[in-house]
ChimeraX commands (.cxc) that place a marker at each C-alpha (Angstrom):
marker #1 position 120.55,107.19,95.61 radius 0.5
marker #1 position 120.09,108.11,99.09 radius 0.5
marker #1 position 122.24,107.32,102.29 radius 0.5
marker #1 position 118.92,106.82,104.19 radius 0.5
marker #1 position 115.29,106.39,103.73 radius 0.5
marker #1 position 113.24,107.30,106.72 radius 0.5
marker #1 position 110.10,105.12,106.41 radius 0.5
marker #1 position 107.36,107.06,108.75 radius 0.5
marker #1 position 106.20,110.76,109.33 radius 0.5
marker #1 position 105.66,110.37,113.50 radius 0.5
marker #1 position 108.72,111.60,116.55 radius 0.5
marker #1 position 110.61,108.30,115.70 radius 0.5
marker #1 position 111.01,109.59,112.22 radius 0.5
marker #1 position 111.48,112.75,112.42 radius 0.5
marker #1 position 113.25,112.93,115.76 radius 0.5
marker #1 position 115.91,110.49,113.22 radius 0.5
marker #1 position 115.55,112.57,109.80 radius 0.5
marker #1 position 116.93,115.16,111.83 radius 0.5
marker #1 position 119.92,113.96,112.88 radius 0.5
marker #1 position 120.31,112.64,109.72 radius 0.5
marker #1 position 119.98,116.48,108.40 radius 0.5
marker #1 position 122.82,117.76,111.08 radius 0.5
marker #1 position 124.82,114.68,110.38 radius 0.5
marker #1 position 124.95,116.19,106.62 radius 0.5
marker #1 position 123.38,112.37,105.38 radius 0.5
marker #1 position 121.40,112.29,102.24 radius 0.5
marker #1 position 117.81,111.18,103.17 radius 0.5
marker #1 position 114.49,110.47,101.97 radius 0.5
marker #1 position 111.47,110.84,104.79 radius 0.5
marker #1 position 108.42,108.68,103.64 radius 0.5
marker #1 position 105.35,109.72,106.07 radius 0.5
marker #1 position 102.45,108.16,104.32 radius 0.5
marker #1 position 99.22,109.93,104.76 radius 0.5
marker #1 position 98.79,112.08,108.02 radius 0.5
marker #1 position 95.79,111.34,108.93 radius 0.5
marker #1 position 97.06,108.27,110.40 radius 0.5
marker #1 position 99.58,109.29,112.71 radius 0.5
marker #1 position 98.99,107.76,116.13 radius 0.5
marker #1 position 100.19,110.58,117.83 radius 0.5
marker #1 position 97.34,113.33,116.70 radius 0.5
marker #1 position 94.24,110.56,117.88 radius 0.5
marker #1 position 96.15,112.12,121.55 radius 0.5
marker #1 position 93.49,114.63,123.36 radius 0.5
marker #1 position 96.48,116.03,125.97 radius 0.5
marker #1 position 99.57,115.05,126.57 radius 0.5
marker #1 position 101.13,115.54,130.05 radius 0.5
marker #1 position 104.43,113.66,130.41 radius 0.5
marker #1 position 106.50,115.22,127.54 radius 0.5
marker #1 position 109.29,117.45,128.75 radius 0.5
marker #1 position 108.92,121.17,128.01 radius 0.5
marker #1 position 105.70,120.64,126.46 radius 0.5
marker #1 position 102.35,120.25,128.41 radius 0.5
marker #1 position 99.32,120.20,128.33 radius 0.5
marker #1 position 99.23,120.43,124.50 radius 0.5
marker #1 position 97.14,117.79,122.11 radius 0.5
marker #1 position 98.67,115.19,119.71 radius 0.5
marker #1 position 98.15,117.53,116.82 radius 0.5
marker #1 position 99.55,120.45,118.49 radius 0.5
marker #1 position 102.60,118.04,119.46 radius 0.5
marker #1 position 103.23,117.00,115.76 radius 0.5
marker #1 position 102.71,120.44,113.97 radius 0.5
marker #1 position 105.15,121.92,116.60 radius 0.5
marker #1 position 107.77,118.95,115.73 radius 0.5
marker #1 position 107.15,119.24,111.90 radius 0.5
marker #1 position 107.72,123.05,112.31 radius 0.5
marker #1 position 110.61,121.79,114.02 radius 0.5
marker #1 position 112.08,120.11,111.40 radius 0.5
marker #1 position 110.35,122.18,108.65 radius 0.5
marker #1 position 112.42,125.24,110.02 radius 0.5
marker #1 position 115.62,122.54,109.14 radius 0.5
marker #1 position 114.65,122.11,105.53 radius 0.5
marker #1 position 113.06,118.78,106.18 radius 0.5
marker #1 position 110.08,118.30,103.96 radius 0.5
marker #1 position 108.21,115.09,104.36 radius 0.5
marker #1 position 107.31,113.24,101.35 radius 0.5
marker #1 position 103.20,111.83,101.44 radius 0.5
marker #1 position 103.89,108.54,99.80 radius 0.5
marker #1 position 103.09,105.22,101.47 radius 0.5
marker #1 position 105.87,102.20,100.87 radius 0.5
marker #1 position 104.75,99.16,99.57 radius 0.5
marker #1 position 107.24,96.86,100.39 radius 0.5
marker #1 position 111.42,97.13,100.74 radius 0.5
marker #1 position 113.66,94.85,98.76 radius 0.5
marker #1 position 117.18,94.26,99.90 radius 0.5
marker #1 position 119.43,94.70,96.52 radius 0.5
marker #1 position 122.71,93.75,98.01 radius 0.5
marker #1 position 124.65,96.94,99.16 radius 0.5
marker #1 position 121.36,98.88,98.74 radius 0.5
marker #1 position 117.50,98.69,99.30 radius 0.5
marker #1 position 114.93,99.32,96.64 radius 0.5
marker #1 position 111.92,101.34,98.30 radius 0.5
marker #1 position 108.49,100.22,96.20 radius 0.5
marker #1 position 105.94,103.45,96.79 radius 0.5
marker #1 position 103.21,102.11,94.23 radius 0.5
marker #1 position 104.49,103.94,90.94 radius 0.5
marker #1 position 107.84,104.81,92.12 radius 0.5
marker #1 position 111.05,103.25,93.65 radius 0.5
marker #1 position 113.27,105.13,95.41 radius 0.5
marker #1 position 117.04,103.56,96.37 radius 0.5
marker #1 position 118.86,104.13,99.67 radius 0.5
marker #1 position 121.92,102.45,101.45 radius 0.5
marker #1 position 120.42,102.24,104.92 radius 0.5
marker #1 position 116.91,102.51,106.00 radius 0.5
marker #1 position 115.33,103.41,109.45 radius 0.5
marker #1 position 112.10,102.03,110.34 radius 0.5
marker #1 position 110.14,103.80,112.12 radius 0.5
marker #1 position 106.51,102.76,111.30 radius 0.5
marker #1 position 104.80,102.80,114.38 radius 0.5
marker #1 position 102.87,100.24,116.31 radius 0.5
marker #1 position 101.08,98.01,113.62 radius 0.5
marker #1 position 98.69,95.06,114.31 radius 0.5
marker #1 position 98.36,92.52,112.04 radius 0.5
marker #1 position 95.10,91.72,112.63 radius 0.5
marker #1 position 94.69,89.79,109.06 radius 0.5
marker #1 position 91.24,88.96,107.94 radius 0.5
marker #1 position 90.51,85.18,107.10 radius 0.5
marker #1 position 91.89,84.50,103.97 radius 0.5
marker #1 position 93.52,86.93,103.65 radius 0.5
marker #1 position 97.54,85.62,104.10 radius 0.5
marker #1 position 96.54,82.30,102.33 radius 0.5
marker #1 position 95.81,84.21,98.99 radius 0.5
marker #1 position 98.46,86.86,99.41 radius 0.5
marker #1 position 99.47,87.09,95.67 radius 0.5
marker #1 position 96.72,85.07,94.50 radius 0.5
marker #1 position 94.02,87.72,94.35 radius 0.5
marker #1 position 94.89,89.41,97.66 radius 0.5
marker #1 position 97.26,92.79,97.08 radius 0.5
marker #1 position 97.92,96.36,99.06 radius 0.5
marker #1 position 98.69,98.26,95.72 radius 0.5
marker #1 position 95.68,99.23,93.17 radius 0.5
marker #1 position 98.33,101.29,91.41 radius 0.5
marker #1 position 100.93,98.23,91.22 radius 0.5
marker #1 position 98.67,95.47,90.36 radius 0.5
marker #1 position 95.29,96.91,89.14 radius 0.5
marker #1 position 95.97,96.85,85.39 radius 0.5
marker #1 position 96.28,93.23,86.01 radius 0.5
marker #1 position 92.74,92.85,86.53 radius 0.5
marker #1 position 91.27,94.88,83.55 radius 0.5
marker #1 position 87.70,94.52,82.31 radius 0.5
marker #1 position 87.08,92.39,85.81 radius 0.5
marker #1 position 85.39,92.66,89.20 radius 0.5
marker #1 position 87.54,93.97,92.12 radius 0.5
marker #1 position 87.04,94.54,95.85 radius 0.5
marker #1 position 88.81,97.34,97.41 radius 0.5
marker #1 position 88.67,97.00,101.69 radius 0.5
marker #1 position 90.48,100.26,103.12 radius 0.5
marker #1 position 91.06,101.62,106.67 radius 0.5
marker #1 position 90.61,105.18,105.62 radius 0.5
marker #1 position 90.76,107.66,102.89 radius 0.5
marker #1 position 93.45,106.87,101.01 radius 0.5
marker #1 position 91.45,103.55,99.61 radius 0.5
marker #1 position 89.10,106.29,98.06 radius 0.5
marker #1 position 91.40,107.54,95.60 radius 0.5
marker #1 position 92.42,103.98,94.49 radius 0.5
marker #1 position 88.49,102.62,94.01 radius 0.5
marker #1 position 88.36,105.65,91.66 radius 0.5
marker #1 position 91.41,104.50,90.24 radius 0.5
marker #1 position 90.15,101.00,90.05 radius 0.5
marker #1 position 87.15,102.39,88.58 radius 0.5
marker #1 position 88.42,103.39,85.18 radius 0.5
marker #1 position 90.17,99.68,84.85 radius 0.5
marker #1 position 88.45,96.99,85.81 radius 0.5
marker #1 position 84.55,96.01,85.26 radius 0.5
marker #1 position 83.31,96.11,89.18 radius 0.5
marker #1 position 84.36,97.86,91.71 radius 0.5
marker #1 position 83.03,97.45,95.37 radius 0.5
marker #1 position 83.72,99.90,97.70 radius 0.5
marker #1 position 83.98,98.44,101.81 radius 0.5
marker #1 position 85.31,101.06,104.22 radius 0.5
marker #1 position 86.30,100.35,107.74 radius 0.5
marker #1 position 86.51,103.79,108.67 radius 0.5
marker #1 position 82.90,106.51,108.75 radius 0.5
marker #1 position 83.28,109.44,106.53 radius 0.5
marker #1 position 81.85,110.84,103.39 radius 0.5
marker #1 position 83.29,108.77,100.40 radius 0.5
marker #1 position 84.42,110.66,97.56 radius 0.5
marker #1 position 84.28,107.80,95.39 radius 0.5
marker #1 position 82.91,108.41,91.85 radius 0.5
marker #1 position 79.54,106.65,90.21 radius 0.5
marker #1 position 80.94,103.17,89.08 radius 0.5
marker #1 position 82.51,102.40,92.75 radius 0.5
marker #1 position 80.19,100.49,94.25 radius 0.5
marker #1 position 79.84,101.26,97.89 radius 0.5
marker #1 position 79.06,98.18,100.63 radius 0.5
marker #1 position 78.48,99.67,104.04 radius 0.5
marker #1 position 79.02,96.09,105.58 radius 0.5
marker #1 position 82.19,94.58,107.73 radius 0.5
marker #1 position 83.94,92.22,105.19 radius 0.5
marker #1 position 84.15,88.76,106.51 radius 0.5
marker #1 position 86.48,86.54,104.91 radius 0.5
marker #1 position 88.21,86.29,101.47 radius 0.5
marker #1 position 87.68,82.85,99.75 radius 0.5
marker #1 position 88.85,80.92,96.84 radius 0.5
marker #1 position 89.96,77.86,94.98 radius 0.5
marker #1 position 93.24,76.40,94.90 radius 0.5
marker #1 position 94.62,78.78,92.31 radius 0.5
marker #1 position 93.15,82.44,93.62 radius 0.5
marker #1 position 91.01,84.51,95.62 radius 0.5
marker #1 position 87.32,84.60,94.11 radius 0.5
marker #1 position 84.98,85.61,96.49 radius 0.5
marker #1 position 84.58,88.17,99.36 radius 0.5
marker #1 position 81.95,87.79,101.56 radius 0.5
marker #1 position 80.39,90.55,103.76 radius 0.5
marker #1 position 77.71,90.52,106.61 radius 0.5
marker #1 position 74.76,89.78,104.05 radius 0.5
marker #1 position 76.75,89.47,100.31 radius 0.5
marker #1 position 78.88,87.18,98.59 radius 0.5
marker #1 position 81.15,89.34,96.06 radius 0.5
marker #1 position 82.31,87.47,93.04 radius 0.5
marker #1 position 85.50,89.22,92.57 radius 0.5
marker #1 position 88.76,88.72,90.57 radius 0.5
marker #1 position 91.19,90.29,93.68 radius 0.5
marker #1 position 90.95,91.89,96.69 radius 0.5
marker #1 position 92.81,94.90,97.34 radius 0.5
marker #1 position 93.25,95.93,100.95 radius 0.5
marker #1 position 94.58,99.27,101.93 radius 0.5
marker #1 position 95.71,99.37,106.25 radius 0.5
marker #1 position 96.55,102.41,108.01 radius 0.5
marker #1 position 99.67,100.27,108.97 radius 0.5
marker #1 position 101.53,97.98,106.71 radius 0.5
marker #1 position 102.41,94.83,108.90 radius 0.5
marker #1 position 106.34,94.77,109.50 radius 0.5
marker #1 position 106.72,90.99,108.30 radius 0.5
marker #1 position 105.30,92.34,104.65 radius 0.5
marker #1 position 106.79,95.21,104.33 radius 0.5
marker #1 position 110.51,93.76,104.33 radius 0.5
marker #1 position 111.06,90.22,104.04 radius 0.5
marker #1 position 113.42,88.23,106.46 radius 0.5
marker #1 position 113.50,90.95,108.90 radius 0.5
marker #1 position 113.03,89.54,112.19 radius 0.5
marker #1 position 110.15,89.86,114.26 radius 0.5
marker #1 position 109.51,89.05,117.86 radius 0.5
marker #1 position 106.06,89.22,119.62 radius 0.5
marker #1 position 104.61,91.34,116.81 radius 0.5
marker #1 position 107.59,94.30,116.94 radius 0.5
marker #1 position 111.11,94.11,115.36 radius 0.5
marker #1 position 113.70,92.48,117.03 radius 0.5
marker #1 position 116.67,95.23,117.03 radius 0.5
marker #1 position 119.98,95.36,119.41 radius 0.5
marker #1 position 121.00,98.29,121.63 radius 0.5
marker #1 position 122.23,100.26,118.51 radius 0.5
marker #1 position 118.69,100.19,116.54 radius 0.5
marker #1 position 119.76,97.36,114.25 radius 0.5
marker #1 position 117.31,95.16,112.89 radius 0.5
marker #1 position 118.51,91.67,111.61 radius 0.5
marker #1 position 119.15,92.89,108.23 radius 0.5
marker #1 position 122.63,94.73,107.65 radius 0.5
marker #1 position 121.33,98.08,106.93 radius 0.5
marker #1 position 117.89,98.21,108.68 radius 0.5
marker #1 position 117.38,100.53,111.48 radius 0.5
marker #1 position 113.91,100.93,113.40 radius 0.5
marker #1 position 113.15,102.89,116.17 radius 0.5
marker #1 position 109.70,104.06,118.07 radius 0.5
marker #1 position 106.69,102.00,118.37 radius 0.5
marker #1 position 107.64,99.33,115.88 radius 0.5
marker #1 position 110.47,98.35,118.29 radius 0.5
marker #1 position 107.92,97.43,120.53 radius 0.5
marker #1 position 107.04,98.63,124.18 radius 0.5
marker #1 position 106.69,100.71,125.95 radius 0.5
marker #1 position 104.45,103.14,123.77 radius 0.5
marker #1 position 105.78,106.38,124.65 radius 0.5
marker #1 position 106.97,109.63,122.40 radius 0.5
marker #1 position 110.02,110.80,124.95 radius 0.5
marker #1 position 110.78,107.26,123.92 radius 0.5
marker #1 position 110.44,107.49,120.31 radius 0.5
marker #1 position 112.00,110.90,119.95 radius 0.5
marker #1 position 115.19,109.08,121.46 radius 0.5
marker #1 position 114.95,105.90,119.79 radius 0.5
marker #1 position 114.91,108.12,116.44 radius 0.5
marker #1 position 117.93,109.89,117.10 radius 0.5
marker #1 position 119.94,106.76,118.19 radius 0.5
marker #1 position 118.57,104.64,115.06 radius 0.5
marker #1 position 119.93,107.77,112.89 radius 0.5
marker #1 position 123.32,107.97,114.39 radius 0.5
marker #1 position 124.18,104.47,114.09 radius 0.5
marker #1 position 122.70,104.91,110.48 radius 0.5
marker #1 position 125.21,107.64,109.83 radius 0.5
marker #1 position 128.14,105.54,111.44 radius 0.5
marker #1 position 127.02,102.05,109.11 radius 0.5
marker #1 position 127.33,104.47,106.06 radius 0.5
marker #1 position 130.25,106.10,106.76 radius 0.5
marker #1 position 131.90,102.51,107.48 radius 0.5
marker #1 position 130.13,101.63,104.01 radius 0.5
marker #1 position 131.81,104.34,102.29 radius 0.5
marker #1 position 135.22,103.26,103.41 radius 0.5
marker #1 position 134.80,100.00,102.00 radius 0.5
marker link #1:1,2 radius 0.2
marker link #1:2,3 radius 0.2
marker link #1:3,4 radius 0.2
marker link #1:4,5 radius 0.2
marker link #1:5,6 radius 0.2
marker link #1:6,7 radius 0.2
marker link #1:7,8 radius 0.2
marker link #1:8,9 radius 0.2
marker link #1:9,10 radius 0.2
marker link #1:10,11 radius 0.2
marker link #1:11,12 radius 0.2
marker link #1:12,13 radius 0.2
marker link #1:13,14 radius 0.2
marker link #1:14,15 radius 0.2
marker link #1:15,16 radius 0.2
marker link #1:16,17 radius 0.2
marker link #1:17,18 radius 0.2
marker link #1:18,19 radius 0.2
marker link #1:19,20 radius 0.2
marker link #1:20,21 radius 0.2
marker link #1:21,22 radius 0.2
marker link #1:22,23 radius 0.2
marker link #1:23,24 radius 0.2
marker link #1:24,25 radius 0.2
marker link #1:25,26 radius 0.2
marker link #1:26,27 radius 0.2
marker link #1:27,28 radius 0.2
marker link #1:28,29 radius 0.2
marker link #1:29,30 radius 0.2
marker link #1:30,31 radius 0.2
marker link #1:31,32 radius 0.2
marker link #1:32,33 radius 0.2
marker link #1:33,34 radius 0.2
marker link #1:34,35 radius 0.2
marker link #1:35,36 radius 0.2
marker link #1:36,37 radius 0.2
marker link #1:37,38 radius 0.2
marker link #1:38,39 radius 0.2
marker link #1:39,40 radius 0.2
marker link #1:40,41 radius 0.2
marker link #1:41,42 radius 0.2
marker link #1:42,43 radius 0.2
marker link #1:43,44 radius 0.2
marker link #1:44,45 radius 0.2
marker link #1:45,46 radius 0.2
marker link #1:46,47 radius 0.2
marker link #1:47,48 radius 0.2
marker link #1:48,49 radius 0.2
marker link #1:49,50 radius 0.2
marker link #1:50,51 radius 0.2
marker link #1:51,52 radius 0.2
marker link #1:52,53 radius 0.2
marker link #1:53,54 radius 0.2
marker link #1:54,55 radius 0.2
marker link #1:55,56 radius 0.2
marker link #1:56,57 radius 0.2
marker link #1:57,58 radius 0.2
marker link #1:58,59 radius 0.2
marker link #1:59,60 radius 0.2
marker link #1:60,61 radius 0.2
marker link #1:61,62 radius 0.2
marker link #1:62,63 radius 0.2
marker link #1:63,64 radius 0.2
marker link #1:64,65 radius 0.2
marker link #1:65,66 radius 0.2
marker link #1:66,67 radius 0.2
marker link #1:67,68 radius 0.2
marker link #1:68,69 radius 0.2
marker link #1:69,70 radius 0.2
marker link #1:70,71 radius 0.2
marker link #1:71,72 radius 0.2
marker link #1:72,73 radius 0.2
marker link #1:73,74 radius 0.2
marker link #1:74,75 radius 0.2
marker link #1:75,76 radius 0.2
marker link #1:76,77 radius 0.2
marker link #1:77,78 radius 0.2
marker link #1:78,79 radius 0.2
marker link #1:79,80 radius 0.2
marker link #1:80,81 radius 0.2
marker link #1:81,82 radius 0.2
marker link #1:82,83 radius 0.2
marker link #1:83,84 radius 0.2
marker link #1:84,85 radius 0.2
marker link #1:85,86 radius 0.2
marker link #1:86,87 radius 0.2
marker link #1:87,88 radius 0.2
marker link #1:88,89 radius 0.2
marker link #1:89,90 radius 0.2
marker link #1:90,91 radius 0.2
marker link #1:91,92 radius 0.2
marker link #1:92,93 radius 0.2
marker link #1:93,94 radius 0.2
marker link #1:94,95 radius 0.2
marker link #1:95,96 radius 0.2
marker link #1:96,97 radius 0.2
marker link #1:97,98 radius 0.2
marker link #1:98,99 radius 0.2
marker link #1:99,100 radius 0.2
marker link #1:100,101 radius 0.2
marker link #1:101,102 radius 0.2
marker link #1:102,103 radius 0.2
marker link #1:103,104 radius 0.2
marker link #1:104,105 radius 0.2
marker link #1:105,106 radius 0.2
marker link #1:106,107 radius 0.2
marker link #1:107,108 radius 0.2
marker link #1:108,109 radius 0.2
marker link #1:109,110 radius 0.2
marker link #1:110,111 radius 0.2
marker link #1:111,112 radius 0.2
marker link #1:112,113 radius 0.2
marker link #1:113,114 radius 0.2
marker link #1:114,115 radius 0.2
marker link #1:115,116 radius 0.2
marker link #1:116,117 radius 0.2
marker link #1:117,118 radius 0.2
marker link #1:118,119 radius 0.2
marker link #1:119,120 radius 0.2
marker link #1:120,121 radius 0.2
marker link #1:121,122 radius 0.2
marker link #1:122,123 radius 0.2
marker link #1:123,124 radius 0.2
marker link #1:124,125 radius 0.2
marker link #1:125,126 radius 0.2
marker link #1:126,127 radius 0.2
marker link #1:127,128 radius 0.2
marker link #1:128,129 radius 0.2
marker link #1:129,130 radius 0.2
marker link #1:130,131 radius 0.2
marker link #1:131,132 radius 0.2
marker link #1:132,133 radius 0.2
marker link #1:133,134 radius 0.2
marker link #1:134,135 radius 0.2
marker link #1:135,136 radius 0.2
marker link #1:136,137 radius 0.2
marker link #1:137,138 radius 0.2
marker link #1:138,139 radius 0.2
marker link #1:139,140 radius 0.2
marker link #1:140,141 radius 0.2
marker link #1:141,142 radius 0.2
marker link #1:142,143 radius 0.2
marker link #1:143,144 radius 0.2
marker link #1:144,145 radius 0.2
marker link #1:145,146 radius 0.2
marker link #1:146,147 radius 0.2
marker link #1:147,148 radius 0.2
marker link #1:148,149 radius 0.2
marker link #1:149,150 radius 0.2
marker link #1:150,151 radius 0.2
marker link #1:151,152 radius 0.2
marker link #1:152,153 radius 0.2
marker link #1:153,154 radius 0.2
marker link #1:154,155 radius 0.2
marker link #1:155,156 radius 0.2
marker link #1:156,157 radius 0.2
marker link #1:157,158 radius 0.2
marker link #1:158,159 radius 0.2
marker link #1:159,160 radius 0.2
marker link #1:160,161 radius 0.2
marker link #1:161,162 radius 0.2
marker link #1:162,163 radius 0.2
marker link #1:163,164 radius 0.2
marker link #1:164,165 radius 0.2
marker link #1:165,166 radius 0.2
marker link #1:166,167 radius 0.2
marker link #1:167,168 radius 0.2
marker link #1:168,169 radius 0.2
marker link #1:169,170 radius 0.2
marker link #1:170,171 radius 0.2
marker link #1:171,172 radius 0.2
marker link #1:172,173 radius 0.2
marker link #1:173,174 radius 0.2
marker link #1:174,175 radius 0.2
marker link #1:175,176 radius 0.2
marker link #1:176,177 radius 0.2
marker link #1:177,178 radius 0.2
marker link #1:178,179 radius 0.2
marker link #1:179,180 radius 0.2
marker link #1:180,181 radius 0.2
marker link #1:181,182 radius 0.2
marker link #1:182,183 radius 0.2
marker link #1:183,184 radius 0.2
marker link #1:184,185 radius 0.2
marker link #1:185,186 radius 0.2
marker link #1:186,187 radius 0.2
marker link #1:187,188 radius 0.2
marker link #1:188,189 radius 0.2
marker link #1:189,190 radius 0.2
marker link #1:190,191 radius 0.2
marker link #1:191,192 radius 0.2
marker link #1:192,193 radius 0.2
marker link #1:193,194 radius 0.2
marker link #1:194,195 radius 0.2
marker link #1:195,196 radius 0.2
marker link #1:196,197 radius 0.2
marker link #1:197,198 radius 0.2
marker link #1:198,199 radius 0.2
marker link #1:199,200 radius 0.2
marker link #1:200,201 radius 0.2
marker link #1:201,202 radius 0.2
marker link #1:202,203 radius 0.2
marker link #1:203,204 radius 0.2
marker link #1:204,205 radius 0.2
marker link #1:205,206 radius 0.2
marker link #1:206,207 radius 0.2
marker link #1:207,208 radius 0.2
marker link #1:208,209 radius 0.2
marker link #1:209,210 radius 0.2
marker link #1:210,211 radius 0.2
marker link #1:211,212 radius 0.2
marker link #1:212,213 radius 0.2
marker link #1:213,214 radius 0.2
marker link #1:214,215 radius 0.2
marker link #1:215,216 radius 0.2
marker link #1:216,217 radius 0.2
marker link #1:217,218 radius 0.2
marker link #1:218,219 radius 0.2
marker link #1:219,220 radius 0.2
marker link #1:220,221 radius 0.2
marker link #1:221,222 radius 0.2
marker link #1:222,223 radius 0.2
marker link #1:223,224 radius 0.2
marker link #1:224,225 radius 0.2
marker link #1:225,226 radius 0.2
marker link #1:226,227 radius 0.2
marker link #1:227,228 radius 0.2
marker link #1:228,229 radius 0.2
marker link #1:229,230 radius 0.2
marker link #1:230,231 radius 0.2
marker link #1:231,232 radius 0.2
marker link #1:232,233 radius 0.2
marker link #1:233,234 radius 0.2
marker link #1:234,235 radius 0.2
marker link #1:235,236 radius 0.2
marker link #1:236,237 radius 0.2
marker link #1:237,238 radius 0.2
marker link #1:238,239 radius 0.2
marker link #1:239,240 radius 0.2
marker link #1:240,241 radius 0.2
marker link #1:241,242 radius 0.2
marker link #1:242,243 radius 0.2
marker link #1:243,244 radius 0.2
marker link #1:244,245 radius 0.2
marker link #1:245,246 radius 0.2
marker link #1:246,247 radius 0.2
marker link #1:247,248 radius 0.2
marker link #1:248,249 radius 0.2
marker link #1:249,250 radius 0.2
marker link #1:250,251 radius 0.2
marker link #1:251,252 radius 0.2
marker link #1:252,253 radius 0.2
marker link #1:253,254 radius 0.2
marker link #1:254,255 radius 0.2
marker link #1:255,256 radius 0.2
marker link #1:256,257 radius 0.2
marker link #1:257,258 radius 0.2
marker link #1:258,259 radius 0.2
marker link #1:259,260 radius 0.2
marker link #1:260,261 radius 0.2
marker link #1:261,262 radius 0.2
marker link #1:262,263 radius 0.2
marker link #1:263,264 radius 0.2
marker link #1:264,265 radius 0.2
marker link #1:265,266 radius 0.2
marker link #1:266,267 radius 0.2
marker link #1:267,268 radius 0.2
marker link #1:268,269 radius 0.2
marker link #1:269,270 radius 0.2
marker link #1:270,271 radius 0.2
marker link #1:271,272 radius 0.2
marker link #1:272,273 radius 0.2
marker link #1:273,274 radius 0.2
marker link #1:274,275 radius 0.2
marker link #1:275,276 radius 0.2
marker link #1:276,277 radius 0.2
marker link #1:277,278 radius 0.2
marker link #1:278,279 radius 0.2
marker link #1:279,280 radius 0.2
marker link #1:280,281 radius 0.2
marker link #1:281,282 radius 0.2
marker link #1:282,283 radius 0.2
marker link #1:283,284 radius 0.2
marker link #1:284,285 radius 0.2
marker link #1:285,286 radius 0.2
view
């Protein structure tokens, strides 16, 4: 078990994994996929001390270096959901959990902009996790809607399961998806069903008979990710220490809410991860 689990590869996270690291704190850093950091869509950035004129990317590889240099590596894994266990959390990253006693958020700015349908069959035909829940759907039709690359990997997946698989990116790119993924170039509309489950997804010209509807986000919404965490106005609700409504939860950076700034997140990271280390040590003692 770890003291912490860092959930998210951008300054808030790493700014807190390390402190975490010179605090001498067991931690796990959970960064998801790269490729959709907010910080490396930046062309130039100009109000960072010390640093200017430099891109997003440059920014980030000269932070990961950073923390590289510290013996920080940064596990590519994207978390499902966290479940509370008591005196601990249970991390869910599709095939594997990992435990921790504290986590720090620090997921960035996420809008949960669900599509219609979508929260009403939540469990019913509607997942985020092809690895979780796709043997579930064996030998039937499945949609897979992603908002990037990573849904690639699971259609394939998907593929070799279930009957059907259709293929709807939200993203442009060449698709490395294999022969039996069906690609739909077409925005998905709405997910529909009967009262028991999620049947049907319809597109901008096709009605897709399907047995579940996987959806993979560049941003898992806060309020799934961790139930009974507080939210207010679409960011978590935290007090001045970085401490979310759940004893253990920490969050810091964009998921805290404005303003959107990385001097902001790099500090937010460090004061989330000190508090961490102080609700551990008091942990310990007990």
């Amino acid at each position: 078990m770890f003291d912490v689990a860092v959930i998210g590869g951008g300054p808030a996270g790493l700014s807190a994994a390390l402190n975490l690291k010179i605090r001498n704190k067991s931690f796990i850093i959970l960064g998801g996929t790269e490729k959709v950091t907010g910080l490396m869509k930046a062309p130039q950035i100009d109000n960072y001390l010390g640093l200017v004129g430099i891109s997003g990317t440059e920014m980030l590889n000269t932070f990961k270096k950073h923390t590289a240099e510290m013996g920080i590596e940064i596990k590519h894994e994207k978390v499902q959901n966290i479940l509370s266990m008591g005196d601990y959390f249970a991390i869910n990253v599709g095939v594997n959990f990992y435990e921790a006693k504290a986590i720090i958020l620090a997921t960035g700015h996420a809008k949960a902009n669900y599509m219609p349908g979508e929260k009403e069959f939540l469990g019913r035909g509607v997942g985020y996790c092809a690895t979780c829940d796709g043997p579930l759907y064996k030998n039937k039709p499945v949609a897979m809607i992603s908002e990037n690359e990573e849904g690639e990997e699971e259609a394939n997946f998907l593929s070799e399961l279930c009957s059907e698989v259709y293929y709807i990116p939200m993203y442009d790119g060449t698709y490395k998806i294999n022969e039996k993924v069906k690609l739909i170039k077409e925005k998905a509309l709405a997910i529909e069903g009967n009262d028991m489950k999620a049947n049907l997804l319809r597109t901008a010209s096709k009605e897709l008979k399907v047995e579940a509807v996987f959806i993979v986000r560049n941003v898992i919404p806060i309020g799934q990710l961790i139930e009974g965490l507080e939210i207010e106005e679409g960011s978590i609700k935290i007090d001045k220490n970085m401490a979310g409504s759940i004893p253990g939860i920490f969050a810091c950076g964009d998921c805290t809410g404005k303003p959107y700034q990385i001097a902001k997140a790099v500090g937010d990271g460090s004061t989330a991860a000190l508090n961490a280390v102080k609700y551990i040590d008091l942990q310990n003692m007990k």
